[in-house]
C-alpha positions as CSV (number, residue, x, y, z in Angstrom):
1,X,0.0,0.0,0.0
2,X,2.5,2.3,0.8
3,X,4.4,1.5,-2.3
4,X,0.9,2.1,-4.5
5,X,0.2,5.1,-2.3
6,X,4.0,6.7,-3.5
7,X,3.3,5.8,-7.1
8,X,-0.1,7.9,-6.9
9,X,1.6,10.7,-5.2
10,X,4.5,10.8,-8.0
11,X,1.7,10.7,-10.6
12,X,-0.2,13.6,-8.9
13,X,2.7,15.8,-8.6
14,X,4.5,15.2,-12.2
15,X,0.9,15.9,-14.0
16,X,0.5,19.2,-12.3
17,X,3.9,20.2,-11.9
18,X,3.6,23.4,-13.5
19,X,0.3,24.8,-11.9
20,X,0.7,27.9,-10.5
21,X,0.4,27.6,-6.3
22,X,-2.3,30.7,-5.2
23,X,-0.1,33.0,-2.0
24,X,-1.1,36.3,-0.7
25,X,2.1,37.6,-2.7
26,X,3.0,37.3,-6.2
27,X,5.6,34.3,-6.5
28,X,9.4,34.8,-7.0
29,X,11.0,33.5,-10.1
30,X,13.9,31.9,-8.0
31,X,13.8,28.0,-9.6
32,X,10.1,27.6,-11.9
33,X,8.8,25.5,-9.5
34,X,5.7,26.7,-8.5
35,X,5.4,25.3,-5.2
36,X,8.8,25.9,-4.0
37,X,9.1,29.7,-5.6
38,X,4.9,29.8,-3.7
39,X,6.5,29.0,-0.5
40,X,9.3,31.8,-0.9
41,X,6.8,34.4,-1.5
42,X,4.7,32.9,1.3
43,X,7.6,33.1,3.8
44,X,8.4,37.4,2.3
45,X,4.9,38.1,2.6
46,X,4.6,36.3,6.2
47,X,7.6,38.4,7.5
48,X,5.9,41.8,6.5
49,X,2.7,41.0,9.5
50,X,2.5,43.2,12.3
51,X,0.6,43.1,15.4
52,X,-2.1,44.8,15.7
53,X,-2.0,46.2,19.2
54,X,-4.6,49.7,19.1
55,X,-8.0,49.0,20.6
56,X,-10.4,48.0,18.1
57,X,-13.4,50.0,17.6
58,X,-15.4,47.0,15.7
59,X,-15.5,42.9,16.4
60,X,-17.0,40.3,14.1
61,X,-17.5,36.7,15.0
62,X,-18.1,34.3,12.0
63,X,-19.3,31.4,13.3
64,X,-19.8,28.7,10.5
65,X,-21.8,25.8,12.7
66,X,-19.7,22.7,12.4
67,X,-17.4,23.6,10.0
68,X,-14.2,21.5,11.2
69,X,-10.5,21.5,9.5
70,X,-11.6,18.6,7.0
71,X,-14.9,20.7,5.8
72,X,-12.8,23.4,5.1
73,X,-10.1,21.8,2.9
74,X,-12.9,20.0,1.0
75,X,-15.0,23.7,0.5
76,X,-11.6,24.8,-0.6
77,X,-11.6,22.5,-3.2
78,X,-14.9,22.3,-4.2
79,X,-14.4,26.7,-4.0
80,X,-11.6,26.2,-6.9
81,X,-13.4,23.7,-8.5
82,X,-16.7,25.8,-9.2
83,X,-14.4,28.3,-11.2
84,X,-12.4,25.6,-13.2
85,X,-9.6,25.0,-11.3
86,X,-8.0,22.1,-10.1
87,X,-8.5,23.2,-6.5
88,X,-6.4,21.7,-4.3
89,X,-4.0,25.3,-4.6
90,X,-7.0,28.1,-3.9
91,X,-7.6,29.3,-0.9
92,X,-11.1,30.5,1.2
93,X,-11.0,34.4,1.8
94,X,-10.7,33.8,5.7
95,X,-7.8,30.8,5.1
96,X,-5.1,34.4,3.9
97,X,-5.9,35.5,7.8
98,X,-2.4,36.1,9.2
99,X,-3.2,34.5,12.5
100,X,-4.9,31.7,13.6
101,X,-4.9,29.0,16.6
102,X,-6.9,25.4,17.2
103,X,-10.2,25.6,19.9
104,X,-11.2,23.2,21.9
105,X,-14.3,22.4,22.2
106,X,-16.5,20.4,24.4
107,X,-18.9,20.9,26.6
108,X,-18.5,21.0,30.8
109,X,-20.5,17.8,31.0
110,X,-19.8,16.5,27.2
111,X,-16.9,15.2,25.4
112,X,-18.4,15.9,22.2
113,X,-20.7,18.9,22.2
114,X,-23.6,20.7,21.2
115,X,-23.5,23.9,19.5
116,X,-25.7,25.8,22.6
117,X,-22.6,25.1,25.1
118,X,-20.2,25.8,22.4
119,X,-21.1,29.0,21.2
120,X,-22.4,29.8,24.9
121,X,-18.5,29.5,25.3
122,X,-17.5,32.0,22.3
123,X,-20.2,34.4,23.5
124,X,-20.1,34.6,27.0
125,X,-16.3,33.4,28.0
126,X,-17.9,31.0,30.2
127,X,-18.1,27.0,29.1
128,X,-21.3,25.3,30.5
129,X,-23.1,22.5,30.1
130,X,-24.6,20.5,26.4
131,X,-27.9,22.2,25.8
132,X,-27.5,25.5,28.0
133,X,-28.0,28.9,26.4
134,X,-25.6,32.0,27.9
135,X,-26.2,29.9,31.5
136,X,-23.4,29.1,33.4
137,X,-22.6,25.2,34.4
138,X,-23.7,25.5,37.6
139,X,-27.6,25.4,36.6
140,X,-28.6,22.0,35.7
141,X,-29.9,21.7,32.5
142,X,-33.8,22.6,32.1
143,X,-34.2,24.2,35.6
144,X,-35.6,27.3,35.3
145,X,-35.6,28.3,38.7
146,X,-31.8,27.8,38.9
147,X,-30.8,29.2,35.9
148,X,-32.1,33.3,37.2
149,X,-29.5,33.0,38.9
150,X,-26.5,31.9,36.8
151,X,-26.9,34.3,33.6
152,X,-23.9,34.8,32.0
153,X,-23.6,37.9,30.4
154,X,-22.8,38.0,26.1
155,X,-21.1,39.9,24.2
156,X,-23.8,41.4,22.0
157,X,-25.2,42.9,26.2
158,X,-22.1,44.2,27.2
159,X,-21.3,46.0,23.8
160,X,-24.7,47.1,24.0
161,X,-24.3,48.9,27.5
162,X,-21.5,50.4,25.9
163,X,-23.0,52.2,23.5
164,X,-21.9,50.1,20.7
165,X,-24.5,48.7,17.5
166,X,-25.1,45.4,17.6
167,X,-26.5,42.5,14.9
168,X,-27.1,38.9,14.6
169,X,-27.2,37.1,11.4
170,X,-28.3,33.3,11.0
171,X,-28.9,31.2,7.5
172,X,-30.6,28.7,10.9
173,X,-33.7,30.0,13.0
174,X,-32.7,33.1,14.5
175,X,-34.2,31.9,18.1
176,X,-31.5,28.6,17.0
177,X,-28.5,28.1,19.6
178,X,-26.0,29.7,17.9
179,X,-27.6,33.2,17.3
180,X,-29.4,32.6,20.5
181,X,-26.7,32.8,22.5
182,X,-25.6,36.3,21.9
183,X,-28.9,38.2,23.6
184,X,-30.8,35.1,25.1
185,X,-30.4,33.1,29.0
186,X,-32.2,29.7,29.0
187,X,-30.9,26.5,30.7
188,X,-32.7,24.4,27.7
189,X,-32.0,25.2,23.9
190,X,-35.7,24.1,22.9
191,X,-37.4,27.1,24.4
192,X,-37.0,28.7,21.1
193,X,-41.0,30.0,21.6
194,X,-43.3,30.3,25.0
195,X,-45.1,26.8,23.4
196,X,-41.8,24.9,24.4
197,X,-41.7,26.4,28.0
198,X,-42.5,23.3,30.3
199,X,-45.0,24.1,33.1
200,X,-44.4,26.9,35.6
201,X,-41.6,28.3,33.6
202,X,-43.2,31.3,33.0
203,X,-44.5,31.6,36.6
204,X,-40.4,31.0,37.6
205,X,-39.5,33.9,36.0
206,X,-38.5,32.3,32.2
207,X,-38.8,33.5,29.1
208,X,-38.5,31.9,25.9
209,X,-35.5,33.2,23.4
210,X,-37.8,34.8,20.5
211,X,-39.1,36.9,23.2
212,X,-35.6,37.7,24.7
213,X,-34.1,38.9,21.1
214,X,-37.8,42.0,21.5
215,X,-37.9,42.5,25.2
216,X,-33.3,43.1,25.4
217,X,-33.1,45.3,28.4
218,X,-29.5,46.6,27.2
219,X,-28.9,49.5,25.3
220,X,-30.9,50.7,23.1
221,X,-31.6,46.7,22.0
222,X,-30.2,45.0,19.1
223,X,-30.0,46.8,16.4
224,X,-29.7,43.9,13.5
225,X,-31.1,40.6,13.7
226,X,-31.5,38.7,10.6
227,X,-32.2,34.8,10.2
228,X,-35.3,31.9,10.1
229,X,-37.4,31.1,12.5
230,X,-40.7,33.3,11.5
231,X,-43.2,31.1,13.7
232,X,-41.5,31.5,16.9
233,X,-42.5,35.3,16.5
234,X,-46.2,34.7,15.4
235,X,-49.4,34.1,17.5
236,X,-50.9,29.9,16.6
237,X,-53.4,32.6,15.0
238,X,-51.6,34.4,12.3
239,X,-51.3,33.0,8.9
240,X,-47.9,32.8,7.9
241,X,-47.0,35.7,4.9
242,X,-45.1,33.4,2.6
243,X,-46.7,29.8,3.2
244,X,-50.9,30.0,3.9
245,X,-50.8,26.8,5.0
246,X,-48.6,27.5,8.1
247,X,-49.5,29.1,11.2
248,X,-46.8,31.0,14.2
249,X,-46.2,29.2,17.2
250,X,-46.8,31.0,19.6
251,X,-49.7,30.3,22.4
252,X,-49.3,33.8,24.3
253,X,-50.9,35.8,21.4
254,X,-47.9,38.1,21.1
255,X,-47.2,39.1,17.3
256,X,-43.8,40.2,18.1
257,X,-42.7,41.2,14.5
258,X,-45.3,43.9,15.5
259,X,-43.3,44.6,18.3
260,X,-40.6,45.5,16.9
261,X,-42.0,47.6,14.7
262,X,-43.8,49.7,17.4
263,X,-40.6,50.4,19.6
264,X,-39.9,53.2,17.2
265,X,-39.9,54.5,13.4
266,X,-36.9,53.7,12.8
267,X,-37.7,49.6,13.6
268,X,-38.4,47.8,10.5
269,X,-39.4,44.1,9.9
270,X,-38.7,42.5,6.6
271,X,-39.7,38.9,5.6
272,X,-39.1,38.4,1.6
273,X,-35.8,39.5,-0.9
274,X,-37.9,42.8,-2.2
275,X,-38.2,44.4,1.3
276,X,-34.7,43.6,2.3
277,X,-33.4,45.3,-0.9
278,X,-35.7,48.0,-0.6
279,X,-34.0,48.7,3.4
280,X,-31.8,52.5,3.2
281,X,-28.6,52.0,5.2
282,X,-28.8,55.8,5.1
283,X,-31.7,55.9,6.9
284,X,-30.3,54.4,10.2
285,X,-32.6,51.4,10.4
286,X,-33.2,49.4,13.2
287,X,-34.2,46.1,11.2
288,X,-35.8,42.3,12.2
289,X,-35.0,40.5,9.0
290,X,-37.0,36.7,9.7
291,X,-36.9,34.8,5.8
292,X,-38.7,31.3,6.7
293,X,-41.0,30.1,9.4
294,X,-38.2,27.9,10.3
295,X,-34.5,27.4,8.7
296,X,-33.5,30.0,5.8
297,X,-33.1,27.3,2.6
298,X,-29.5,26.0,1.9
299,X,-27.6,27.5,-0.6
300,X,-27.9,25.5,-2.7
301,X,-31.7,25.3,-2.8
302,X,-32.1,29.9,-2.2
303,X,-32.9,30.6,-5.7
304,X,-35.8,28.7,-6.1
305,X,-37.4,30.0,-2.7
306,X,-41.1,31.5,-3.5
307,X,-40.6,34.6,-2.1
308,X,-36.9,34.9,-2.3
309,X,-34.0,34.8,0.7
310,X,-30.7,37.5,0.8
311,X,-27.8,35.5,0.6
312,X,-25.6,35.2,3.7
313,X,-22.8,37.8,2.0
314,X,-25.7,40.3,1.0
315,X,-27.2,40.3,4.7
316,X,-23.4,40.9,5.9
317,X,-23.6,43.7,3.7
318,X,-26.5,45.2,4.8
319,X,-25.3,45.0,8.5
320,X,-21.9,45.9,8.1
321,X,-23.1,49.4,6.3
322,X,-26.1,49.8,8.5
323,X,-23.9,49.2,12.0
324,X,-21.0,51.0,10.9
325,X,-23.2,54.0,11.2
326,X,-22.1,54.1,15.0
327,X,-19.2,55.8,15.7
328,X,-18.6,54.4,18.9
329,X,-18.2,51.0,16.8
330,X,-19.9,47.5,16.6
331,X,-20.4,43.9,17.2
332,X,-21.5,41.8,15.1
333,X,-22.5,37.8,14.9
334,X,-22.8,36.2,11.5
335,X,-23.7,32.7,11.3
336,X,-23.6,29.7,8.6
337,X,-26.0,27.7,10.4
338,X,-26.7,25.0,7.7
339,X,-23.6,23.9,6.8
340,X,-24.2,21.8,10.3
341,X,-27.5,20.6,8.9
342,X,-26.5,19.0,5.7
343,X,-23.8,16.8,7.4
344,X,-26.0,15.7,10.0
345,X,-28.3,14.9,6.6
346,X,-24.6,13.3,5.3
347,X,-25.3,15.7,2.3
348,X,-21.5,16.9,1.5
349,X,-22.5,19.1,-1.2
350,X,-24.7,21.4,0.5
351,X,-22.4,21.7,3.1
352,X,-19.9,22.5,1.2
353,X,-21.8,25.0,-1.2
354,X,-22.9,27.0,2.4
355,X,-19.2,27.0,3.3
356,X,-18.0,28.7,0.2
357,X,-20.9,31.0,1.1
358,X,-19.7,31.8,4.1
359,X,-16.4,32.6,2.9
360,X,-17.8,35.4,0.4
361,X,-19.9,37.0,3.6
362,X,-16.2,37.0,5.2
363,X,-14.6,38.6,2.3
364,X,-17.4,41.1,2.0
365,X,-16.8,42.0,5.8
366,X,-13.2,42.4,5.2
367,X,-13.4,44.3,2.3
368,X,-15.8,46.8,4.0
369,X,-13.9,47.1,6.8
370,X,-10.3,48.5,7.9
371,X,-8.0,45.8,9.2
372,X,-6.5,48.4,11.6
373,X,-9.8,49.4,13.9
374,X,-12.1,46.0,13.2
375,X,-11.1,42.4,14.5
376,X,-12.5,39.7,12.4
377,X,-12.5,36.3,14.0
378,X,-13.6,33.4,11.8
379,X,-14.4,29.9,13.3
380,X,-16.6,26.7,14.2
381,X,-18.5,26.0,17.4
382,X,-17.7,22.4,17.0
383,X,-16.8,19.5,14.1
384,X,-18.7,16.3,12.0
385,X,-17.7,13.1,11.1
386,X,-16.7,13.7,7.5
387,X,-13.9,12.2,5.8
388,X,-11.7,13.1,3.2
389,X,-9.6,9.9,2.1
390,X,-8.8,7.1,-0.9
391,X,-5.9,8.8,-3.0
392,X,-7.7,10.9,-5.6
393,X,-5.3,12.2,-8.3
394,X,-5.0,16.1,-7.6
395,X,-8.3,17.8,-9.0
396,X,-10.2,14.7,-9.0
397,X,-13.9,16.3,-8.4
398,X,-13.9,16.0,-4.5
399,X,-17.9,15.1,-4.9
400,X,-16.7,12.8,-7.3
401,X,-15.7,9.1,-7.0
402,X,-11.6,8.3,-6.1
403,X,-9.9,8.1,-9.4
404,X,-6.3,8.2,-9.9
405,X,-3.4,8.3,-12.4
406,X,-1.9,4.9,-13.1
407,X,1.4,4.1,-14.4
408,X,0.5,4.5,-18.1
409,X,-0.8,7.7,-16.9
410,X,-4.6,7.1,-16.7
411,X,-7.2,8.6,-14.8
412,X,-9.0,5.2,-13.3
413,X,-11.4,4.3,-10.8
414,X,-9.8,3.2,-7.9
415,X,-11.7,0.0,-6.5
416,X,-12.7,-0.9,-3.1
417,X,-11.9,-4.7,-2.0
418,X,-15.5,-5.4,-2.8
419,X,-14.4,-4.4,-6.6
420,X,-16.3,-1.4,-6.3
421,X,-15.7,2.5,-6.3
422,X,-15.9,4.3,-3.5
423,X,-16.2,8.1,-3.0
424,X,-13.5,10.4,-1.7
425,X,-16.2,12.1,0.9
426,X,-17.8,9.9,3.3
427,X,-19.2,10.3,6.8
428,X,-18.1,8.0,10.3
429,X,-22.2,7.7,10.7
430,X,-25.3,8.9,9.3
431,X,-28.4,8.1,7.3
432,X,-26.0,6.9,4.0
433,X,-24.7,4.0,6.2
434,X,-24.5,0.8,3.9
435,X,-24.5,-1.6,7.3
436,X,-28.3,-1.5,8.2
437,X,-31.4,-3.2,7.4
438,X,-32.0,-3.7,3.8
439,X,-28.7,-3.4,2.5
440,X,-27.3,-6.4,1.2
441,X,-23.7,-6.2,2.3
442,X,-22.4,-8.0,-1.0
443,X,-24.3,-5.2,-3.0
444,X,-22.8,-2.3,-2.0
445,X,-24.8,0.8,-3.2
446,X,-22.8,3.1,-4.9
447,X,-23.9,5.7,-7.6
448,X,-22.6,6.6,-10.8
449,X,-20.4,9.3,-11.5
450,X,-23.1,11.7,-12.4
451,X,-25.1,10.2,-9.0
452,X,-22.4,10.7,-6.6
453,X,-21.9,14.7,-7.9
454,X,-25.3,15.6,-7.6
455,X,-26.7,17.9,-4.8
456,X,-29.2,15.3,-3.1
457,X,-26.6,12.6,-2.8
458,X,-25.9,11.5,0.6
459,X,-22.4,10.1,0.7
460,X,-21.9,6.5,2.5
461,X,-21.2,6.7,6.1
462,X,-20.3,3.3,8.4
463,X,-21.8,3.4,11.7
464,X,-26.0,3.4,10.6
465,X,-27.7,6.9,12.2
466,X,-31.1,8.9,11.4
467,X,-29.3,11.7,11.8
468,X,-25.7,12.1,11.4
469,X,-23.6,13.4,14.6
470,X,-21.1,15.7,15.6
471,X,-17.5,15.5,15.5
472,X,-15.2,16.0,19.5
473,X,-12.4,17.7,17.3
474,X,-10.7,20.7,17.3
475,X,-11.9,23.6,15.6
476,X,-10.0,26.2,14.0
477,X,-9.6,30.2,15.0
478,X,-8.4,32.3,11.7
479,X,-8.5,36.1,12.7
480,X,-7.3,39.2,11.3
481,X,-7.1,42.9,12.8
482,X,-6.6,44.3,16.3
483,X,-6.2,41.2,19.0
484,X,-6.1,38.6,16.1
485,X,-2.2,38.2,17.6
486,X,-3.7,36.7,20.5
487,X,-4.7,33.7,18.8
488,X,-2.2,31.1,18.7
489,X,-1.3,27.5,19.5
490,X,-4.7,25.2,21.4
491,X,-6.9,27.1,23.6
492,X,-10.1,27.0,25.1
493,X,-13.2,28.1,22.8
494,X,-14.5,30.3,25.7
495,X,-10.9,31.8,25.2
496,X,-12.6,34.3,22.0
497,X,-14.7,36.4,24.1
498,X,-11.8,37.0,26.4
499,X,-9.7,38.4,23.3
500,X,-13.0,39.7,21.9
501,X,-12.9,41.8,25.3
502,X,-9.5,43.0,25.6
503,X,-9.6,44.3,21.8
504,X,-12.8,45.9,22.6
505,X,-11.0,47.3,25.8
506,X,-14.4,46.1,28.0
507,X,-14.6,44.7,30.8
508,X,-16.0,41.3,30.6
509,X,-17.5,41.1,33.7
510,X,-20.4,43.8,32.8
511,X,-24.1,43.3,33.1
């Protein structure tokens, strides 16, 4: 194997010898080797970073939910791939960040976690328990009557008190964990809408998190808030405005897109592509952007959406211009929700096609911003179970089945034992699991070429699961601007609001 292995490698490299190697600078002409003469203008341009060391007036946290190291080399291919390239080279916008570290990231009580204790971590500098919202560990999970008492304050309420702007952005339900956990306290993720508080909750002193993001005590509230989730801000009454055959979910008759509306005139709500085009930046907007009654569609799937959805980069656009209004400077949380979704669905494409999303609604941030006053942090809340193996020739369609370059030089199928193909992108569990009932293990499904590429197809995972699960591994922390210095080597995910913080110069212990 390791003899076959070599002779794919040599193959690789002496086809594509004399592709160019993408760098941040342009390469020296020192030998004609692209990848060695790449590396010396990697190394020139490395040695011209500085530390950024002023305060910064403006923080971003791009959370891409359960975008671990392997999802990101594969949306880096699949990235260079969509524009005809061989891939493998190319780099994502937030990948040319001059500093980054690994996060840790499991729960208090969880060796592999949830994304609610994870981004609870990022958010509020504390790490707590799987299932908890901006509630610190020492509140079992689901007690209301415990949790009063062990708020943890975010990010988003401290910048807030300090007269900062403030947005949330989600492709998931905007009352989801991730999002939630920037302006909402609940020891139990589900209470997205009062119809999920358990009995005597309410009585206790609980509220559920769609009420949270209206009824924010801090500041002048948040300014930006952008996502899914529609029916946890309608009364069981209220038809919904893009779907008739849906209904809110709310039982406490509160329409609180009205809500919002009525705090003042400059508070908007928007629900379809016309009105969020139609919001003026100049006009100093306080906006409630909410696209779906649930999840905002993938990527993949936006364009065909009845009454149309804003891309993830066009909503960082709108925030970033409408925020940036503030002088004082702002915060701002931008989240790729379903890139988490399709891998738990063992759907690699869409996964992938919401990562190289996210990486445009990076490079619109950066681009809009200056490197010298806004610290940009880019990152995961936890990993997946996708794999990235079989020795694929270099460019070999990573959606595609493993092919590589034999001795005579031919691109080939390379066989499984069973005599089969097999694809480069599989999953360690999930619903595409070929070892439960049904499957005839001397049959091993496998689609065609054409099968394997295509958007719906759910690549083959071992361990048989309804839902695929998470992944316990590091994560990794790309940042660029003032602070981003401060993230090197392994650390612990509650570590980013700490540096978040001490850029900000704020005290983190503000409520």
């Amino acid at each position: 194997m390791r003899i076959f292995a070599s002779l794919l490698m040599s193959a690789s490299l002496a086809a594509c010898a004399s592709t160019p190697i993408a760098t941040n600078a342009a390469p020296a002409a020192v030998t004609g080797d692209a990848w060695f003469d790449g590396a010396q203008s990697t190394l020139a341009q490395r040695k011209t970073v500085t530390h950024v060391k002023t305060k910064a007036k403006n923080v971003i946290l791009f959370i891409a939910d359960g975008m671990d190291p392997t999802t990101v080399a594969a949306a880096r291919i699949y990235d260079g791939q969509s524009r005809g390239e061989e891939g493998e080279e190319n780099l994502l916008s937030f990948e040319r960040f001059p500093h980054l570290a690994m996060s840790k990231t499991y729960n208090t009580d969880s060796q592999v976690p949830d994304s609610a204790g994870t981004m609870t971590a990022m958010a509020t500098g504390y790490k707590t328990r799987m299932g908890m919202i901006s509630v610190k560990k020492e509140s079992p999970v689901g007690d209301c009557e415990a949790s009063l008492s062990a708020h943890a304050p975010t990010f988003v309420e401290i910048a807030e008190q300090a007269g900062l702007s403030t947005g949330v952005i989600s492709t998931a339900r905007l009352t989801h964990a991730t999002p939630a956990a920037t302006y909402a306290h609940v020891p139990e993720r589900d209470w997205e809408s009062d119809a999920a508080l358990p009995e005597g909750a309410y009585e206790a002193g609980c509220r559920d998190i769609a009420s949270q993001l209206i009824d924010f005590p801090y500041g002048d509230g948040v300014d930006f808030a952008m996502g899914g989730g529609r029916a946890n801000f309608l009364p069981e009454d209220a038809q919904d405005p893009e779907d008739q055959e849906r209904k809110g979910w709310r039982k406490d008759g509160r329409n609180l897109t009205a809500e919002w509306v009525a705090k003042s005139d400059k508070h908007a709500f928007v629900w379809n592509k016309a009105q969020f085009d139609a919001i003026d930046p100049a006009a100093d907007p306080r906006v409630l952007g909410l696209f779906e009654g649930s999840h905002l569609e993938y990527e993949a799937d936006r364009e065909n959406d009845k009454a149309g959805e804003p891309s993830l980069e066009e909503m960082t656009r709108k925030a970033v211009e409408i925020l940036s209004r503030n002088d004082k400077g702002f915060v701002l949380m931008v989240e790729a929700g379903r890139v988490d979704h399709a891998h738990h669905g063992g759907n690699a494409a869409r996964a992938l096609m919401d990562a190289q999303e996210y990486a445009q609604a990076v490079a619109a941030a950066y681009e809009m911003t200056d490197p010298k006053d806004t610290l940009i942090i880019v990152t995961a809340d936890h990993g997946h179970t996708l794999t990235f193996a079989g020795y694929p020739a270099k460019g070999n369609d990573i959606l595609g089945l493993v092919r590589y370059v034999n001795t005579e030089g031919e691109n080939t199928l390379l066989p499984a034992e069973d005599g089969k193909p097999y694809t480069t992108l599989g999953y360690a569990n999930g619903p595409g699991a070929v070892f439960k009932k049904g499957v005839d293990l001397l049959e091993r499904p496998i689609g065609t070429e054409e099968e394997v590429k295509g958007v719906n197809y759910q690549q083959p995972s071992l361990v048989p699961l309804g839902s695929e699960t998470h992944g316990g591994q590091d994560v990794t922390i790309y940042a660029s601007g003032p602070g981003a210095y401060l993230f090197s080597g392994t650390v612990e995910q509650n570590y980013i609001f700490h540096v978040m913080m001490d850029a900000l110069r704020l005290s983190p212990q503000t409520e």
